[in-house]
SEKE-243500 format. One record per residue (C-alpha): x, y, z; residue in three letters; residue number from 1. Coordinates in pm, whole numbers, plus 50000, padded with zeros to 5 digits. Layout:
N
TIPA;X;Y;Z;ALA;NUM
...
//
This chain:
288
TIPA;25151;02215;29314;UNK;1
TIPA;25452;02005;29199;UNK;2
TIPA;25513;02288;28921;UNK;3
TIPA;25497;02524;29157;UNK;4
TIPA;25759;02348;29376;UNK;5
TIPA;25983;02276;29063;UNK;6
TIPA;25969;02626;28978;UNK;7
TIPA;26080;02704;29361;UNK;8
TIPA;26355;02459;29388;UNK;9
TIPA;26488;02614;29017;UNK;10
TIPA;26467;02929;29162;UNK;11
TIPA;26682;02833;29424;UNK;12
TIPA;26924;02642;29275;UNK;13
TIPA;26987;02964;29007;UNK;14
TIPA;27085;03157;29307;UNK;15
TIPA;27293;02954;29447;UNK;16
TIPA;27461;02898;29061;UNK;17
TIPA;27478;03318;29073;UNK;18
TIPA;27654;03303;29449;UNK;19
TIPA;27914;03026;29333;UNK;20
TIPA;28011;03208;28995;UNK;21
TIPA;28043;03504;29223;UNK;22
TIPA;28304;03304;29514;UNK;23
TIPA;28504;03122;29150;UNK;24
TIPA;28502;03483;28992;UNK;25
TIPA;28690;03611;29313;UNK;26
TIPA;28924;03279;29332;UNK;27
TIPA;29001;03286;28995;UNK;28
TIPA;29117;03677;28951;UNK;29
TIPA;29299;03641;29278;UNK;30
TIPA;29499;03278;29108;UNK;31
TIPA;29531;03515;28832;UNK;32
TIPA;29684;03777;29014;UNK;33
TIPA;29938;03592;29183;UNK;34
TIPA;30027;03291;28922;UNK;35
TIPA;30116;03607;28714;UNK;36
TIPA;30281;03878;28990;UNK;37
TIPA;30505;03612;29216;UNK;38
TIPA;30762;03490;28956;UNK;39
TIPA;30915;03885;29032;UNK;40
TIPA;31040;03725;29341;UNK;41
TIPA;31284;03467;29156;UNK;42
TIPA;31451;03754;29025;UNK;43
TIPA;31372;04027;29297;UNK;44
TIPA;31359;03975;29675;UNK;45
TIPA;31069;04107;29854;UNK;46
TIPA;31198;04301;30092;UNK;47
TIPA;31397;04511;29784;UNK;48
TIPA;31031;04532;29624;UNK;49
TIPA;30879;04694;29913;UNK;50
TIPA;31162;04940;30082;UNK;51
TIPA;31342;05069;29760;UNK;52
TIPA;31262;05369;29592;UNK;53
TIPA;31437;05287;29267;UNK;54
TIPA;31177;05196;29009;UNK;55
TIPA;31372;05187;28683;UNK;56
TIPA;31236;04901;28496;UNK;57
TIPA;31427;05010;28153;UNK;58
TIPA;31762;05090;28273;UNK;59
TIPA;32027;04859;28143;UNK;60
TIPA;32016;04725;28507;UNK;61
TIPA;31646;04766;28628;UNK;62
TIPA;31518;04776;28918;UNK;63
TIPA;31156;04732;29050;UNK;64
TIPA;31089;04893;29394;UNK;65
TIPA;30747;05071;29497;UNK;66
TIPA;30812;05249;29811;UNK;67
TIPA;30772;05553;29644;UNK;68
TIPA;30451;05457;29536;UNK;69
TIPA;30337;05286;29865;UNK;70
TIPA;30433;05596;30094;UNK;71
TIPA;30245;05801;29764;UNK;72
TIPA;29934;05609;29833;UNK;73
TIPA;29966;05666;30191;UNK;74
TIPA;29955;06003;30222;UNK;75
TIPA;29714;06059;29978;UNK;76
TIPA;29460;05811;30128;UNK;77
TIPA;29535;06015;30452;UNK;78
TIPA;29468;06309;30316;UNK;79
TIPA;29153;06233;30132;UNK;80
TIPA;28986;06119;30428;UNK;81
TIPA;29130;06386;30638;UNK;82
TIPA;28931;06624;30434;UNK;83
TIPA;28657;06397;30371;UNK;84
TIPA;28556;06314;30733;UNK;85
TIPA;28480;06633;30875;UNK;86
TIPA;28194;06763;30601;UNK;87
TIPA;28098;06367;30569;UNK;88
TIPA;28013;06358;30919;UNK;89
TIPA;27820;06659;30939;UNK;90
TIPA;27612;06565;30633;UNK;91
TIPA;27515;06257;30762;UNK;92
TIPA;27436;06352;31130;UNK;93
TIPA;27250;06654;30964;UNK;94
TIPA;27059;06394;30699;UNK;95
TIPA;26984;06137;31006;UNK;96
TIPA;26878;06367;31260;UNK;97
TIPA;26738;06720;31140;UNK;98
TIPA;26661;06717;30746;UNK;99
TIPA;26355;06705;30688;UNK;100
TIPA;26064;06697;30353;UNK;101
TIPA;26275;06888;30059;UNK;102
TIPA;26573;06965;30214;UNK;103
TIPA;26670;06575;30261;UNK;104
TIPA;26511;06470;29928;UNK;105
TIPA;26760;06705;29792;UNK;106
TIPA;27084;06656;29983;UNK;107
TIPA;27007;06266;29947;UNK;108
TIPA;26975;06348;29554;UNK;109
TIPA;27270;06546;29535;UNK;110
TIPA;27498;06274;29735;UNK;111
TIPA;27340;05992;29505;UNK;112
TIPA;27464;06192;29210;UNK;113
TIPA;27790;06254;29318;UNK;114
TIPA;27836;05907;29354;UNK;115
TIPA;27741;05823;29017;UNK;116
TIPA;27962;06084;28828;UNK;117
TIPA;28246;05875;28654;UNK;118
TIPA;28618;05908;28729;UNK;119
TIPA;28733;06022;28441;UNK;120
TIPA;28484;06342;28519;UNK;121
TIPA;28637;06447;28862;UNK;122
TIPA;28960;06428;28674;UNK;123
TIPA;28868;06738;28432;UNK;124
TIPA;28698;06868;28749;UNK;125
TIPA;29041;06877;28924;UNK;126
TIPA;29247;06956;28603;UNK;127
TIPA;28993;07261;28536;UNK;128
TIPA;28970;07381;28915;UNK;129
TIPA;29177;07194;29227;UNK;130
TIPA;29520;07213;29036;UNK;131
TIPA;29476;07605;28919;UNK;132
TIPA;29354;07622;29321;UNK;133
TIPA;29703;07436;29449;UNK;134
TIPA;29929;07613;29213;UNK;135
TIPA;29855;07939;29369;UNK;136
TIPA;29811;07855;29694;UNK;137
TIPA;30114;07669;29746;UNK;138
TIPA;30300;07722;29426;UNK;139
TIPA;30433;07448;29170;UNK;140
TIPA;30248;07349;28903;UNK;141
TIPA;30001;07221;29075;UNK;142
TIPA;29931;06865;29010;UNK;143
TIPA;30059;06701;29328;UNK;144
TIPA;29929;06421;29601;UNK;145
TIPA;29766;06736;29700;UNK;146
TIPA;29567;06768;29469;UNK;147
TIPA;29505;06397;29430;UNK;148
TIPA;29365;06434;29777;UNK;149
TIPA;29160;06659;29751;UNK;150
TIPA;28974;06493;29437;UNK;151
TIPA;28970;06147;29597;UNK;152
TIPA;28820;06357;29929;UNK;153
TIPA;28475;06441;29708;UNK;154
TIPA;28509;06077;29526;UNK;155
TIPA;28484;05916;29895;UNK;156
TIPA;28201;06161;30060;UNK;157
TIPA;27907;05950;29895;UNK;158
TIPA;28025;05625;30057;UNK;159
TIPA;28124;05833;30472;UNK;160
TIPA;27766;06007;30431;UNK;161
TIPA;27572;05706;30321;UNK;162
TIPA;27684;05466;30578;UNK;163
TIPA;27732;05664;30864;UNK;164
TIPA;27414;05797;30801;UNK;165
TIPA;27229;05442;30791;UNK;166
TIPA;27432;05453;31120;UNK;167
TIPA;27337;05738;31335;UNK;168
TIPA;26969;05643;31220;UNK;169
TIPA;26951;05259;31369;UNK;170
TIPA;27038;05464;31733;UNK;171
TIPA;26727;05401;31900;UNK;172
TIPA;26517;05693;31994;UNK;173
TIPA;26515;05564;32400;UNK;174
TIPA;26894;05631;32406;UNK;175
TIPA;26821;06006;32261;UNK;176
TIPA;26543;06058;32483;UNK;177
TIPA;26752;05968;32819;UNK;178
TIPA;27024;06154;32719;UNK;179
TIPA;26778;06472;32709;UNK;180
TIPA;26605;06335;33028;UNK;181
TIPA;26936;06382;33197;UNK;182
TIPA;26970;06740;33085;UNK;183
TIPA;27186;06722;32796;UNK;184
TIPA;27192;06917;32498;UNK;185
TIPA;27183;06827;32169;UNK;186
TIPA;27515;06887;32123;UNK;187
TIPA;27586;06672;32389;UNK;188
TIPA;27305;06377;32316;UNK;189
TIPA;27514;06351;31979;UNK;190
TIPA;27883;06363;32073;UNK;191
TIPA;27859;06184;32379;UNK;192
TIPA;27538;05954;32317;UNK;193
TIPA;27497;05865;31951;UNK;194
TIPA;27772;05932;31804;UNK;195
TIPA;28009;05668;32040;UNK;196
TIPA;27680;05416;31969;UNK;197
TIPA;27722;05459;31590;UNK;198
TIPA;28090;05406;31624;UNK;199
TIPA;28121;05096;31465;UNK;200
TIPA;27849;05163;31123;UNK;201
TIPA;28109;05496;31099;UNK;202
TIPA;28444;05288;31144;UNK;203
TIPA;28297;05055;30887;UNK;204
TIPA;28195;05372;30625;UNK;205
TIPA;28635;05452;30667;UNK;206
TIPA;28714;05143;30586;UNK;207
TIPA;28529;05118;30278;UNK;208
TIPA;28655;05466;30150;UNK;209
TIPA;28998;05352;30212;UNK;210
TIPA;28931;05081;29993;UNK;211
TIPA;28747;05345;29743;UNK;212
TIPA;29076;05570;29807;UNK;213
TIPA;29359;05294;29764;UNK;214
TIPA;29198;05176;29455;UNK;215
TIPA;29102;05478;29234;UNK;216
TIPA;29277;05496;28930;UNK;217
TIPA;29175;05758;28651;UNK;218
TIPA;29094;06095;28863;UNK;219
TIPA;29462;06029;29068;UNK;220
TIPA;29605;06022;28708;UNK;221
TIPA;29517;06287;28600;UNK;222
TIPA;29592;06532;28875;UNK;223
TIPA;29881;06394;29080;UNK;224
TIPA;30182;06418;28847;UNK;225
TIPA;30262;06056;28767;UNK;226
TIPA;30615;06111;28839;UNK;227
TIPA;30812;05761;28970;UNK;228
TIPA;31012;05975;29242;UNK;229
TIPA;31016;05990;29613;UNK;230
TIPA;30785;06298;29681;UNK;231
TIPA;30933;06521;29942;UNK;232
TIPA;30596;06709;29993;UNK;233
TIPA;30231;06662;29989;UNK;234
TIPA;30249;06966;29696;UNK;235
TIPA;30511;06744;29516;UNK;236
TIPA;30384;06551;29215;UNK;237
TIPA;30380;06138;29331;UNK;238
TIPA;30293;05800;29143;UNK;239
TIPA;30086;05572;29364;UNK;240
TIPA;30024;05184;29376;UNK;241
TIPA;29738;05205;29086;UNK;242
TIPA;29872;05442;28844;UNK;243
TIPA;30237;05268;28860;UNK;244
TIPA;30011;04965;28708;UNK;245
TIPA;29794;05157;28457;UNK;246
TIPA;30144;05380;28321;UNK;247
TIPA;30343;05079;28237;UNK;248
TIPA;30104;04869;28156;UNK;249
TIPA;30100;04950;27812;UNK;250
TIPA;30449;04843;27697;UNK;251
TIPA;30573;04625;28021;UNK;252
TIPA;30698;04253;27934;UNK;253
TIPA;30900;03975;28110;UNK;254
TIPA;31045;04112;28435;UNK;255
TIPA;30847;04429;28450;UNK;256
TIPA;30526;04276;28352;UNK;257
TIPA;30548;04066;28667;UNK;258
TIPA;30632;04335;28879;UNK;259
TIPA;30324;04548;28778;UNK;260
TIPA;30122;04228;28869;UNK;261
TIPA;30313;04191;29210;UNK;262
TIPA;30172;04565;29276;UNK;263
TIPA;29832;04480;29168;UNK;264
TIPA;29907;04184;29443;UNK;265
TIPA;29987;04448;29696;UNK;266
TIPA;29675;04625;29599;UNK;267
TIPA;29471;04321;29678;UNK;268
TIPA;29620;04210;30009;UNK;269
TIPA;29535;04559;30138;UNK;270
TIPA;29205;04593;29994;UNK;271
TIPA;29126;04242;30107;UNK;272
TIPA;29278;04349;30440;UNK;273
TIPA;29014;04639;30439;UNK;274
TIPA;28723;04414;30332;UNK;275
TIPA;28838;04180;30657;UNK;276
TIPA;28795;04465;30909;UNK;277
TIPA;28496;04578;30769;UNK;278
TIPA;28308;04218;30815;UNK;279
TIPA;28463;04182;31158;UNK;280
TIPA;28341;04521;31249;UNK;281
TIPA;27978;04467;31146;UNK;282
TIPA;27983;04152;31298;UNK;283
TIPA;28102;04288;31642;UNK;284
TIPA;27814;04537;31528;UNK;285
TIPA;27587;04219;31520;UNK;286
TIPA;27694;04082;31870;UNK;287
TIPA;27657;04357;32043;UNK;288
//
């Protein structure tokens, strides 16, 4: 009995070692972050680091702004989930509500392995098919925030289809069944009845492919141009937030080095900003 209880209590107390490592992990990448990205703003005032477009960090008189790269991340992160949402939706209300036996062992297969497929993979994917698509749809050479978009829109489907579809499930069956009691249709019993009662489990799946969308790295590098400018069009080429940090990082020092961590600061605040909504969300989930 007392080993049993030892045993217990050290089983408890290695959990709660794993859950503290995980809260100083987190504190100490985020004193990391900042001990290393806010000296920029001895040099270079805030506001000039988040409204200029001139990012010239090797000019004989550099400057460091990212609006460029802000308003790049933007409209991709629009985009993706602009073209995202629609087909995400319908796969999960479809996967919730309808599939059945093979069909939803196999959709739920194919969704678990597209979440699984590396970065670097929808890269070639978009280098071998999206850009060749872009460039002669819209002209250019192709590799644009379009085509960024696009690529981030099948890197963010696993995460809209697997949450919203944990979502539309938890409806309970008594609000379907008075909605067709009163003579609705389906259609209707899952616009105007589920749907609006999953609202929060499908606000929470956005959130968390914004955060998937600000933060990808590799596949965005690969298609989007990397070029520092302004982009005057979605079928421009663009530099966002993350591959500003991942192109310079190689040979940055002093000045610039700092300013590539006070973008990876950005990065955070918003992420963590995205991490905050979804926790209030599923709490007001909770209350309710």
């Amino acid at each position: 009995m007392k080993y049993r209880k030892g045993l217990e209590r050290s089983g408890r107390t290695l959990l709660l070692l794993s859950a503290l490592l995980s809260v100083v992990t987190v504190i100490l990448i985020t004193l990391f972050i900042f001990s290393q990205g806010l000296p920029l703003f001895k040099d270079v005032s805030l506001w000039e680091f988040v409204s200029s477009t001139d990012w010239s960090p090797s000019a004989e008189s550099p400057h460091y702004g990212v609006f460029s790269f802000i308003y790049a991340s933007f409209v991709v992160t629009f985009l993706s989930l602009l073209f995202a949402l629609p087909l995400s939706l319908a796969t999960a209300i479809h996967l919730a509500l309808f599939a059945k036996g093979k069909v939803k062992e196999v959709i739920t297969m194919s969704v678990e392995l597209l979440s699984g497929i590396p970065s670097v993979i929808f890269g070639l994917f978009g280098i071998a098919v999206i850009v060749p698509m872009v460039r002669a749809l819209f002209g250019g050479n192709g590799y644009s925030l379009l085509s960024s978009s696009l690529i981030l829109a099948i890197m963010v489907m696993p995460t809209l289809i697997n949450v919203s579809e944990v979502a539309i499930a938890s409806v309970s069956s008594e609000l379907k069944e008075a909605s067709y009691g009163l003579g609705a249709t389906t259609a209707q019993t899952i616009f105007r009845a589920i749907l609006p009662t999953a609202r929060s489990g499908i606000t929470a799946a956005i959130v968390l492919s914004l955060g998937r969308a600000v933060g990808e790295t590799t596949a965005v590098l690969l298609v989007g141009g990397n070029a520092p400018l302004f982009p005057s069009s979605p079928v421009s080429m663009g530099r966002t937030l993350t591959m500003n940090i991942v192109t310079d990082m190689g040979y940055a020092e002093g000045t610039h080095m700092s300013a590539l961590f006070a973008t990876a600061m950005l990065l955070f605040v918003v992420i963590l900003l995205l991490n905050g909504i979804v926790t209030f969300l599923s709490h007001r989930s909770r209350t309710k």
